[in-house]
Every structure is written in C-alpha cells, then in structure tokens.
C-alpha positions as CSV (number, residue, x, y, z in Angstrom):
1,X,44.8,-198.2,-118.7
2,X,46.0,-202.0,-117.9
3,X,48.0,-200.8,-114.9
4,X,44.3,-198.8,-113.6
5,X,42.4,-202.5,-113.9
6,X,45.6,-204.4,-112.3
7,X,45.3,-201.8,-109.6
8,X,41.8,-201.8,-108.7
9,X,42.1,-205.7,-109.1
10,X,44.7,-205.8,-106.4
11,X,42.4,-204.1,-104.0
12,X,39.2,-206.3,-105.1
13,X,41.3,-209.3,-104.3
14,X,42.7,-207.4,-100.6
15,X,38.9,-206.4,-99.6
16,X,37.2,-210.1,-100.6
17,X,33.4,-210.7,-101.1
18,X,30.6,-208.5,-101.1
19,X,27.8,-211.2,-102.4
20,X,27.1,-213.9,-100.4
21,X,24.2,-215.8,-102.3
22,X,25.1,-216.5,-105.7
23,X,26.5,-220.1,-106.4
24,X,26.2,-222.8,-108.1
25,X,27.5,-226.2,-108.7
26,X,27.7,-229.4,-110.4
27,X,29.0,-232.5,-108.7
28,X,31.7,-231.7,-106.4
29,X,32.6,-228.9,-108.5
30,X,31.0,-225.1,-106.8
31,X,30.8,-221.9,-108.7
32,X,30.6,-218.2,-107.0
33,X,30.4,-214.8,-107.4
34,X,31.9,-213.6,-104.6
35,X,31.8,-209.5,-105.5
36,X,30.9,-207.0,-107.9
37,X,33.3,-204.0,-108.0
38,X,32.9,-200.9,-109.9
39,X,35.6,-198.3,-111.1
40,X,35.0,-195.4,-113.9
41,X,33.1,-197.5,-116.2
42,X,34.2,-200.4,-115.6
43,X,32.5,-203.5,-113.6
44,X,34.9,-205.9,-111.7
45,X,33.5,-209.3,-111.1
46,X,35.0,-211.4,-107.9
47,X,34.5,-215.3,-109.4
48,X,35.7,-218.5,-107.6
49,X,35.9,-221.7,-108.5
50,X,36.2,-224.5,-106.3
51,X,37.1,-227.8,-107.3
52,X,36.5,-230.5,-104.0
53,X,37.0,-234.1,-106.2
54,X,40.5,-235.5,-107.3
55,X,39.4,-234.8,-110.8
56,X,41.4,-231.5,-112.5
57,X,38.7,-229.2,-114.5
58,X,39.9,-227.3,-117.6
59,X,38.1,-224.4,-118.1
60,X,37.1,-224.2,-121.8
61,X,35.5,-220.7,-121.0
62,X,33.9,-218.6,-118.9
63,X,31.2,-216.6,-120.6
64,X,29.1,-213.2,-119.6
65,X,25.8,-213.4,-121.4
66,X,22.2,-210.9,-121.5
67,X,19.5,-213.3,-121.6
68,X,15.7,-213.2,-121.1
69,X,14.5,-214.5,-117.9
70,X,14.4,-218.4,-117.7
71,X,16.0,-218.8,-121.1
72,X,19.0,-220.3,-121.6
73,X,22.2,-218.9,-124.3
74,X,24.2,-221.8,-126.4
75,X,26.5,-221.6,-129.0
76,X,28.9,-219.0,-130.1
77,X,29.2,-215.9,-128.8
78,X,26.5,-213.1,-130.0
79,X,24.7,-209.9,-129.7
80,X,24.0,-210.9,-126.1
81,X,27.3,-211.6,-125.1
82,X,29.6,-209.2,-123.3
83,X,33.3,-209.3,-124.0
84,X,36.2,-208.5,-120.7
85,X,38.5,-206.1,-121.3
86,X,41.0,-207.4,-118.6
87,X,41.1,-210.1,-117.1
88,X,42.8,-210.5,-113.8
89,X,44.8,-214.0,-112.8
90,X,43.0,-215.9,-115.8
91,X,42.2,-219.6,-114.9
92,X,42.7,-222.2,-117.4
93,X,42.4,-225.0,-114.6
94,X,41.4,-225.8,-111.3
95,X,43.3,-228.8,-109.9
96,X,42.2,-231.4,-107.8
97,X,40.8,-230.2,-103.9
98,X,42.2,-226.3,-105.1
99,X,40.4,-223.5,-105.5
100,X,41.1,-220.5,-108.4
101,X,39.7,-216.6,-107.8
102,X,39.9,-214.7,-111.1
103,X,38.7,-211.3,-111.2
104,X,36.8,-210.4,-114.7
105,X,36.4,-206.6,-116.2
106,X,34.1,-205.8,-118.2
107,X,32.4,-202.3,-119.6
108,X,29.8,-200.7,-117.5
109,X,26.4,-201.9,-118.0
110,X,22.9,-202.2,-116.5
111,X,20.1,-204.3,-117.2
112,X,17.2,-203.7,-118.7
113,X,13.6,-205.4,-117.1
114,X,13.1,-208.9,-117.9
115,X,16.5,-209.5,-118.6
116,X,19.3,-211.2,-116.3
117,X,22.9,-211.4,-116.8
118,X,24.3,-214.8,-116.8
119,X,27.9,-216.0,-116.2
120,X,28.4,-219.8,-117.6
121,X,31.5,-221.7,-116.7
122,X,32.1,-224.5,-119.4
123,X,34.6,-227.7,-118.3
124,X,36.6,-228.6,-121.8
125,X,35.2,-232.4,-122.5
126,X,32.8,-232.5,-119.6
127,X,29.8,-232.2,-118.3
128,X,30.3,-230.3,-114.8
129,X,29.1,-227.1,-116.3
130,X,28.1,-223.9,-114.2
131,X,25.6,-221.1,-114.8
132,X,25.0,-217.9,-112.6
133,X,22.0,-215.5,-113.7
134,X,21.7,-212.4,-111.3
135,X,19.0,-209.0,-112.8
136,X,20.3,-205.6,-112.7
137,X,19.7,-204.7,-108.6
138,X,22.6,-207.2,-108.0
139,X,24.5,-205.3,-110.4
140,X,23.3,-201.8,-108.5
141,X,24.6,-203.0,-105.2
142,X,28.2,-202.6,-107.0
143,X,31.2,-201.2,-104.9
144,X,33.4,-198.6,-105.2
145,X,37.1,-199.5,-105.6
C-alpha cells in the first residue's frame, strides 16, 4: 500500500497545483494548498510552505481538523481531528528564504453542512502560526491521480 501512496505522490508532485485561492500567512511566513488529489479512498493534499525572512521555522505540526464554521480547534487532538496515513517528503523545517512542498494522505472524507475542514500549521516556540479552512465543494473539485 505505501508504494500506491508514494506513487500517486510522485505524480501529484509532477502535475503541480490545482487550487489557486487558498493561503494564508503570518509575517513573512505564507501557507498554501496548492491541490487536492484523490485516489481509491484516499485524499492527497498538495501543501507549501514558504518561508521569505532569514528566520528558520520548525514545524511543531501540521494538523487536519472538522470544525464548525467560524470556530476555532485548540488543544490536543480529538474527535474532530483527522489522522494521515502517509505522508509524503515530511517537513520538520523550512529554512530561511526556502520553500518545503509536502504532500499529506489522508482517508476519504466529505463534509457535512456547516462544517469546514481546517489545516493549522503550528511554528514550535512561535507565534507565526497558519490556518486554512476550506467546506466540502473544495474538497468535490478533487482530481483524479
């Protein structure tokens, strides 16, 4: 099964982004997801992070959470939070003026209404923190690898 994900994670990274809108950032450090990807039941997510100041981040971790619209998840990981089962290039940290792409696998999912799926980006003893939230027809514009 690992060899399946590596393989379709080899494409995703030869074909690039599909998504085009969905950023964020925190000082001079931007967050993206650049595609969504599906294979079997399995959903691929394209994520880049790019760090533009002289300053390394550490990633402390990168976190898929179901939350209600316009509410926020902290704390340890719970009934809402979804768990990768491959990860693909795994970034611990982003040096200074680099950029990382890490592809994420997780099971096949949708959303139900009133609920988003946010992807939160922690820096290990920082601040510069990122957050994504996307609803489920982000999820339905998913390609085929």
């Amino acid at each position: 099964m690992l060899m399946i994900y590596q393989n379709c994670c080899e494409k995703i990274m030869k074909t690039g982004p599909n998504l085009f809108f969905l950023g964020d950032h925190n000082g001079k450090m931007k967050f993206r997801l650049m595609g969504i990807y599906t294979h079997g039941a399995t959903l691929f997510f394209l994520i880049r992070l790019n760090n533009r100041s002289a300053l390394d981040y550490d990633v402390d971790s990168i976190r898929f959470c179901i939350a209600g619209a316009g509410r926020g998840t902290h704390g340890p990981p719970g009934p809402g939070s979804l768990l990768p089962v491959y990860i693909y290039d795994s970034t611990v940290m982003v040096p200074g003026y680099r950029r990382v792409t890490t592809i994420y696998a997780l099971p096949k999912f949708t959303l139900p209404p009133g609920r988003q799926l946010q992807i939160i980006v922690r820096e290990r003893n920082g601040g510069r923190h990122l957050r994504v939230s996307t609803t489920n027809s982000v999820l339905e514009r998913a390609r085929r690898v």
